[in-house]
C-alpha positions in Angstrom: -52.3 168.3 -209.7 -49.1 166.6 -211.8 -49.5 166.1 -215.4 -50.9 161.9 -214.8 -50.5 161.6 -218.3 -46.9 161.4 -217.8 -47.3 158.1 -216.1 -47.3 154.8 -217.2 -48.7 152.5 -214.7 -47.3 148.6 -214.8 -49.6 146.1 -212.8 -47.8 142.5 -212.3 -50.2 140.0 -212.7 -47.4 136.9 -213.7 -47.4 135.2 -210.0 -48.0 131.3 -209.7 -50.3 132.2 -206.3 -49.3 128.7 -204.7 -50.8 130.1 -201.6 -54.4 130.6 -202.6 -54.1 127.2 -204.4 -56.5 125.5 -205.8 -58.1 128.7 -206.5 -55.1 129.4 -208.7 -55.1 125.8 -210.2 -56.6 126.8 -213.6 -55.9 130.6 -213.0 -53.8 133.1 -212.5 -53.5 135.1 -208.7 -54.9 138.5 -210.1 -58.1 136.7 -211.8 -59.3 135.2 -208.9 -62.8 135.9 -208.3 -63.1 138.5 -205.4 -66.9 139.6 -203.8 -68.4 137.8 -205.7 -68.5 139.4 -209.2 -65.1 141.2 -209.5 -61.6 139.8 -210.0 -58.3 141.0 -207.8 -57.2 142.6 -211.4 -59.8 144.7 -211.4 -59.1 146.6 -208.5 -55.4 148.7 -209.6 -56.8 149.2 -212.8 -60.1 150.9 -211.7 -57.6 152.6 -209.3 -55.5 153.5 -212.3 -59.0 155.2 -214.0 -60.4 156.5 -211.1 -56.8 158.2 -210.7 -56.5 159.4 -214.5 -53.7 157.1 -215.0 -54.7 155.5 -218.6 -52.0 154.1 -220.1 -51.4 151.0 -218.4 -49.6 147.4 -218.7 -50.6 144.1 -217.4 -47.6 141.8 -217.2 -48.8 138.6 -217.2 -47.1 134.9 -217.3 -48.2 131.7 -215.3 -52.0 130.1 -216.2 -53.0 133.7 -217.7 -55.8 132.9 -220.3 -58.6 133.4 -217.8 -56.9 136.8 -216.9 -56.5 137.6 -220.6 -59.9 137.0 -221.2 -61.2 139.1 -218.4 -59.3 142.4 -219.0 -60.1 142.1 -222.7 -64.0 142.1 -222.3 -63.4 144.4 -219.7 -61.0 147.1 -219.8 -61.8 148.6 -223.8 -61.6 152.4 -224.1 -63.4 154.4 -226.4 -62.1 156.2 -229.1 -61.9 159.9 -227.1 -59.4 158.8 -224.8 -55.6 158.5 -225.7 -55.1 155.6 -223.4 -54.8 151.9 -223.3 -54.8 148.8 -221.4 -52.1 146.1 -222.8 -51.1 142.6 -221.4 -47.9 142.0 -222.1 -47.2 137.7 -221.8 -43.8 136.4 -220.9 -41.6 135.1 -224.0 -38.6 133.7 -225.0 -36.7 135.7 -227.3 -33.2 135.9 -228.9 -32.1 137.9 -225.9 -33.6 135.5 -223.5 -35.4 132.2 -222.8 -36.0 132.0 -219.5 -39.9 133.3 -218.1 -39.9 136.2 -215.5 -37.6 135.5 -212.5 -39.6 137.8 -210.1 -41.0 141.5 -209.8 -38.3 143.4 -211.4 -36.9 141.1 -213.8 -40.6 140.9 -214.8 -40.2 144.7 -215.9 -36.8 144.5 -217.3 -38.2 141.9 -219.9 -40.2 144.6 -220.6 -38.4 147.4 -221.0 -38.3 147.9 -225.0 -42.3 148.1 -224.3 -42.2 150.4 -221.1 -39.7 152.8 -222.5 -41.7 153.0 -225.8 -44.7 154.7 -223.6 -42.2 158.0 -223.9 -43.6 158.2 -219.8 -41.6 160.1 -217.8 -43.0 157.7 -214.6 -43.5 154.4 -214.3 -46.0 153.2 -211.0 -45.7 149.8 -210.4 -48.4 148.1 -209.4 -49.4 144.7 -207.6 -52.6 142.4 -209.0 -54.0 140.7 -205.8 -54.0 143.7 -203.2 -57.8 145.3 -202.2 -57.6 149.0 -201.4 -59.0 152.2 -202.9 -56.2 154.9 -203.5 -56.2 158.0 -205.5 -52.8 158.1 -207.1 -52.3 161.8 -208.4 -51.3 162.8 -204.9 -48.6 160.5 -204.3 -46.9 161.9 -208.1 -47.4 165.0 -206.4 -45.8 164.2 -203.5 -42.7 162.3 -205.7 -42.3 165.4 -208.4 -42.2 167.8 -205.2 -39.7 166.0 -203.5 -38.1 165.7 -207.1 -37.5 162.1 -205.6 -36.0 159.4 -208.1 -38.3 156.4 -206.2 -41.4 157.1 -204.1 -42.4 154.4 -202.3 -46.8 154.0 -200.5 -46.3 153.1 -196.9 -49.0 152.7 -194.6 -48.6 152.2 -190.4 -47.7 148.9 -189.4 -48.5 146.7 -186.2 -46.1 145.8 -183.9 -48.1 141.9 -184.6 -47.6 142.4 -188.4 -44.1 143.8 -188.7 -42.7 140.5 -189.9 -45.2 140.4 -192.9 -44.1 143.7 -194.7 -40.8 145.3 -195.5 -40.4 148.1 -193.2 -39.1 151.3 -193.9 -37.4 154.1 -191.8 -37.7 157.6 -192.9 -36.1 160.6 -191.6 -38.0 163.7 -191.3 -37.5 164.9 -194.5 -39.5 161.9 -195.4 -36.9 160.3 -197.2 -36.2 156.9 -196.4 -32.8 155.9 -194.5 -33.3 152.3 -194.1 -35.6 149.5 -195.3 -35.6 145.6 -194.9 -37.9 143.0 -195.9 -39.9 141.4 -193.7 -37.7 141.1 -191.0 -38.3 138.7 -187.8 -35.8 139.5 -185.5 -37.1 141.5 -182.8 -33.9 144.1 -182.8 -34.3 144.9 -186.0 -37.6 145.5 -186.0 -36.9 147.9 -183.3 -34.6 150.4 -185.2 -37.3 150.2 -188.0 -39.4 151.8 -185.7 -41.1 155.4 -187.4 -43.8 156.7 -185.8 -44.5 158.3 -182.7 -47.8 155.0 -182.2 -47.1 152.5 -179.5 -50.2 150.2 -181.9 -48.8 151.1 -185.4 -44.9 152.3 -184.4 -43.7 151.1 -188.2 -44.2 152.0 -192.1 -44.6 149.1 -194.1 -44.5 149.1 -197.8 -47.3 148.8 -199.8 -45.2 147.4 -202.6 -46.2 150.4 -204.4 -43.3 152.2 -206.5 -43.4 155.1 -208.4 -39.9 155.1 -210.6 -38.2 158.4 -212.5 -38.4 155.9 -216.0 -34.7 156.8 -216.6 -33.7 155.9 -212.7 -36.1 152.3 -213.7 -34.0 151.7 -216.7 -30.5 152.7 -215.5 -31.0 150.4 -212.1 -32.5 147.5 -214.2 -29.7 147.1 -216.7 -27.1 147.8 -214.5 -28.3 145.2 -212.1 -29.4 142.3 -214.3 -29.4 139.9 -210.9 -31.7 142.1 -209.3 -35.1 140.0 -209.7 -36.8 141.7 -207.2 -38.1 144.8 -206.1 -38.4 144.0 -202.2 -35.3 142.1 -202.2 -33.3 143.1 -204.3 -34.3 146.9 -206.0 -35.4 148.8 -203.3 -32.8 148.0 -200.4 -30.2 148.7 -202.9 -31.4 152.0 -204.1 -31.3 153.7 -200.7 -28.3 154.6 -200.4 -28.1 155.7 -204.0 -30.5 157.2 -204.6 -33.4 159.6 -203.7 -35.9 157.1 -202.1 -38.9 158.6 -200.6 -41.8 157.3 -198.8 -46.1 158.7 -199.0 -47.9 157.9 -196.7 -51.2 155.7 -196.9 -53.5 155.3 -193.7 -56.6 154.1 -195.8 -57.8 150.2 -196.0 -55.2 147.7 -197.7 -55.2 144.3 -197.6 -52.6 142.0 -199.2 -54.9 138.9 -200.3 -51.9 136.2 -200.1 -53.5 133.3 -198.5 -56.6 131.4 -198.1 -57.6 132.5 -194.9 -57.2 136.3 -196.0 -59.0 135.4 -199.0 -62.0 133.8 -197.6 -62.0 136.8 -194.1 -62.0 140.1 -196.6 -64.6 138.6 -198.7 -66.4 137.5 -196.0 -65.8 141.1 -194.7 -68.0 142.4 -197.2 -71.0 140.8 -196.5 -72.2 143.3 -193.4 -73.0 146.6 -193.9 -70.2 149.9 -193.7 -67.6 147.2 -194.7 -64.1 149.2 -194.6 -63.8 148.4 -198.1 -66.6 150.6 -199.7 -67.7 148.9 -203.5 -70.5 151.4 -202.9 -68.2 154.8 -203.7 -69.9 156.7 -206.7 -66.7 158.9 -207.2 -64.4 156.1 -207.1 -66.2 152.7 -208.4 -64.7 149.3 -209.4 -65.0 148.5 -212.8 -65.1 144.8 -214.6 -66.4 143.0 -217.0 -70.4 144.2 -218.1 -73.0 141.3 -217.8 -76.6 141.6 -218.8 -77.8 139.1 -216.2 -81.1 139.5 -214.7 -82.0 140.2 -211.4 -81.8 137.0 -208.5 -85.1 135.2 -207.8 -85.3 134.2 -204.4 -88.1 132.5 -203.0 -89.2 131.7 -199.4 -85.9 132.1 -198.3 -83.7 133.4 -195.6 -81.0 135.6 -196.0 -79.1 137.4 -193.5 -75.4 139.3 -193.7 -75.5 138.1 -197.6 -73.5 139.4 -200.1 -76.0 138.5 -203.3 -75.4 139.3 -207.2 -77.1 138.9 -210.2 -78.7 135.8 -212.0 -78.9 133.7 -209.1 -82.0 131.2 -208.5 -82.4 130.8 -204.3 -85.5 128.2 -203.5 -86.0 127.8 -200.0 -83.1 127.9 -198.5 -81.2 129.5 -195.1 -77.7 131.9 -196.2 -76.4 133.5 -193.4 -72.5 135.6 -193.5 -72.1 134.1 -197.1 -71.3 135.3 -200.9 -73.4 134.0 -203.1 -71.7 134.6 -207.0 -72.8 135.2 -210.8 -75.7 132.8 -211.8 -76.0 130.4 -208.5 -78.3 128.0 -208.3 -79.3 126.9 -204.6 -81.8 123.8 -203.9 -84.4 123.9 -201.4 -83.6 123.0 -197.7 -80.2 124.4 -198.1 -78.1 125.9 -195.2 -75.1 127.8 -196.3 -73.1 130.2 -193.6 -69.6 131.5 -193.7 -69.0 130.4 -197.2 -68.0 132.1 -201.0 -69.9 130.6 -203.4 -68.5 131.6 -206.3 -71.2 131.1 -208.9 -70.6 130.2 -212.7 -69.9 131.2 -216.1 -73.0 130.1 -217.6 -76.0 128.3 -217.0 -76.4 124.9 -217.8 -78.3 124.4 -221.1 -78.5 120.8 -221.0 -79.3 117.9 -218.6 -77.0 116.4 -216.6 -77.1 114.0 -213.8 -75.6 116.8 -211.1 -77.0 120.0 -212.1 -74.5 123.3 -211.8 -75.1 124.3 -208.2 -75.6 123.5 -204.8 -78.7 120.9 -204.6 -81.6 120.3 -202.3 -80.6 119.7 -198.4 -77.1 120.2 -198.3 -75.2 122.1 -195.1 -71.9 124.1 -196.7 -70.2 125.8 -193.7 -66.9 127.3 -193.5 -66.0 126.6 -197.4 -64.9 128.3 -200.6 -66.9 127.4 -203.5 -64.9 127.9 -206.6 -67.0 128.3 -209.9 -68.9 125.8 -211.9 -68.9 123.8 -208.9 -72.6 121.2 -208.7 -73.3 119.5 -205.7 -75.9 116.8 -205.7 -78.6 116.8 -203.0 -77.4 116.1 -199.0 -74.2 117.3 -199.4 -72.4 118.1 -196.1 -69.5 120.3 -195.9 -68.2 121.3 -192.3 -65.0 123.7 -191.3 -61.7 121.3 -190.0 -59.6 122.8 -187.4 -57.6 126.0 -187.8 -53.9 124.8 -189.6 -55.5 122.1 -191.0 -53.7 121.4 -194.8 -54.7 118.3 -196.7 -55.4 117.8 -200.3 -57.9 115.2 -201.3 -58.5 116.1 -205.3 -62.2 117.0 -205.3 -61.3 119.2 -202.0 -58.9 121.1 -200.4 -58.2 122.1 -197.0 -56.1 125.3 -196.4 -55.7 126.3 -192.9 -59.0 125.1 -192.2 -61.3 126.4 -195.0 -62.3 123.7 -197.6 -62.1 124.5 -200.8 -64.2 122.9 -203.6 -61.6 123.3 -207.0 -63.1 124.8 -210.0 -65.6 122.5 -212.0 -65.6 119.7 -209.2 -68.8 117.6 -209.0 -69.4 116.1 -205.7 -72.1 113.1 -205.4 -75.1 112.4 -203.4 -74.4 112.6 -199.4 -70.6 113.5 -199.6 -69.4 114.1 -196.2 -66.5 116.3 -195.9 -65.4 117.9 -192.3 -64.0 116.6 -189.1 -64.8 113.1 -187.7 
C-alpha cells in the first residue's frame, strides 16, 4: 500500500447549507446531527482514520461554533501518533478580506497552512456526504497512474445524471471530458461510460486527490477559479493528467431535507446499506457517558434508539429517537428524527425538554432541545410543500421543528 502518511486530507466544512435549513439555522452543514448520535463531520474523518490518513484539516466558515465544539471533544489523538486534526476558520487578512468564495478558493486561503504539512497529496474531502471508503486504494490507484488529479466516481442513473458532474473516461481510465451537472439530454448522452443501460454514467463523488504542487500551481495561477466542480476540475482536463477510481459502494450526498430525513430514516431497519455496525471500519464522535434508555410498557418497532432516553408508554414506529429524549405517555411517533438534546433539564419549567404526554408527531424532524407540551399534533403536508411559520418549517413536505422551539399545549400543525 502507498506511503498514507504522505497525505494530507482537507475536509470542507464552511458551506451555509440553505437547503437543509433550519437545521443549519444555528449550525453549520457538516454538524448536523445524523442517526441520531453522530454528526455529517464525523463521517470523512473516521474515514480518514479508518484509512490511515491522520493529518487532516477542517476548513470551516459560516455558523461553525457547534462544529468547532464537536471535533474538539472529539477528534484528540494521543501522544503515539504523529497526526492531527486542525480547524482552520475563514479570516480576513492583509492579503485578503473577503470569507471563502467557494470550494477551491476555500483551499487557496489556505495554502500557507496546506503547504506547511510538507504532504506530497492533498485529498479533498466533502463534510455532509454518508459513505464508508477505504482511501489507501484510490492513492494507489493515483501514484500508479502517476496521475496529477484522481478523481472517486461511482455509476450514475440515467434519472440522476443531472444531479452530479459527469465524467468520461477513456480506457486508460483517464478522463477526456467532464461537465457539471448537466440537463440537456445530448450531452448527457456523450457522457455516457459504461457498458449499463441502469447506471450508463460516472458521476463524481466530489472527491479529489491533488499532486500538492499541481494544487498550488492551478490555485495561484487561477485566482477566479472558486470552484472545484465549476471551475478546477473542467479546466484541468485538458492540462493535465486527470484520472478517475472507481467507487460502486453506498454514497449519499445529504443536500436537502428530504434526503436528510429518507437516509436517516433508512437506518432504522435492519441490513441498512449504510453499515454503523462495521468493527473494522467504525464511526467515531464525540464519547458520552450516558446511561442506558429506560423504556417502559412501550412499543417500538423499526426504531433507531440511543442512549439516555426516558420512553413511558408510548407507540414509535420507523423513527430515530436521539441523545437523552424524553417521551410522555400516550405518545405516537412514526416516520420522524427526534433528535434528542444536549442535556437534561435540571430545573422546572412550564414545558419540560421533550415530547409530552398524548401527542401524534408523524412525518417530522425534531431538531434538538426541542419540548412539546402534552396533545401536541404534528401531521406530514403534501410533497413540495415549502412554508416557513417561525416555530416550524415545512420543506418539501417534512416539518421541521427548529432547534430549542417550544410548542404549547394542543398545537396543531399539518394539512387542514
Amino acid at each position: 500500500m502507498p506511503a498514507l502518511k504522505n497525505v494530507l486530507a482537507v475536509i470542507l466544512g464552511g458551506g451555509r447549507g440553505s437547503r437543509l435549513y433550519p437545521l443549519t439555522k444555528m449550525r453549520s452543514k457538516p454538524a448536523v446531527p445524523i442517526a441520531g448520535k453522530y454528526r455529517l463531520i464525523d463521517i470523512p474523518l473516521s474515514n480518514c482514520i479508518n484509512s490511515g490518513i491522520y493529518r487532516i484539516h477542517v476548513l470551516t466558515q459560516f455558523n461553525s461554533v457547534s462544529l468547532h465544539r464537536h471535533i474538539t471533544n472529539s477528534f484528540q489523538f494521543d501522544a503515539f501518533h504523529t497526526g492531527w486534526v486542525q480547524v482552520l476558520a475563514a479570516e480576513q487578512t492583509l492579503a485578503s478580506e473577503a470569507w471563502y468564495q467557494g470550494t477551491a478558493d476555500a483551499v487557496r486561503k489556505q495554502l500557507f497552512e496546506i503547504q506547511s504539512a510538507g504532504s506530497e497529496h492533498v485529498l479533498i474531502l466533502a463534510g455532509d456526504h454518508l459513505y464508508q471508503m477505504d482511501y489507501g486504494p484510490m492513492v494507489e490507484y493515483h501514484e500508479a497512474k502517476g496521475a496529477d488529479i484522481t478523481i472517486a466516481a461511482q455509476p450514475v442513473g440515467v434519472h440522476e445524471a443531472d444531479r452530479f458532474g459527469l465524467l468520461h473516461r477513456g480506457p486508460d481510465g483517464r478522463i477526456t471530458t467532464f461537465v457539471e451537472k448537466p440537463r440537456d439530454p445530448e450531452v448527457q448522452a456523450r457522457m455516457v461510460s459504461r457498458d449499463d443501460p441502469e447506471r450508463p454514467y460516472l458521476g463524481s463523488m466530489g472527491i479529489y486527490l491533488f499532486k500538492t504542487q499541481v494544487l498550488v500551481d492551478l490555485l495561484t495561477r487561477h485566482p477566479d477559479f472558486d470552484d472545484f466542480g465549476h471551475h478546477m476540475i473542467p479546466h484541468s482536463i485538458s492540462q493535465q493528467a486527470v484520472y478517475g477510481f472507481d467507487f460502486d459502494g453506498y454514497w449519499q450526498d445529504i443536500g436537502t431535507i428530504r434526503s436528510f430525513y429518507d437516509t436517516n430514516l433508512e437506518l432504522t431497519v435492519p441490513n441498512a446499506r449504510f453499515n454503523f455496525y462495521d468493527a473494522h471500519h467504525p464511526i467515531y464522535t464525540h464519547s458520552r457517558f450516558l446511561p442506558g434508555s429506560i423504556v417502559e410498557d412501550s412499543r417500538l418497532t423499526d426504531t433507531l434508539l440511543t442512549e439516555g432516553c426516558v420512553i413511558h408508554k408510548a407507540e414509535i414506529n420507523h423513527a430515530i429517537i436521539g441523545l437523552r429524549s424524553q417521551i410522555g405517555p400516550g405518545t405516537l411517533i412514526k416516520d420522524s428524527i427526534v433528535m434528542g438534546a444536549d442535556y437534561y433539564q435540571r430545573k422546572h419549567s412550564a414545558v419540560p425538554l421533550g415530547i409530552g404526554a398524548n401527542c401524534h408527531i408523524e412525518g417530522a424532524i425534531l431538531d434538538k432541545n426541542v419540548s412539546l407540551s402534552h396533545d401536541v399534533v404534528i401531521k406530514p403536508f403534501p410533497r413540495g410543500t415549502e412554508m416557513d411559520q417561525g416555530d416550524w418549517v415545512v420543506q418539501d413536505g417534512i416539518v421541521v421543528i427548529p432547534k430549542g422551539t417550544t410548542l404549547p399545549a394542543g398545537t396543531r400543525i399539518g394539512p387542514d
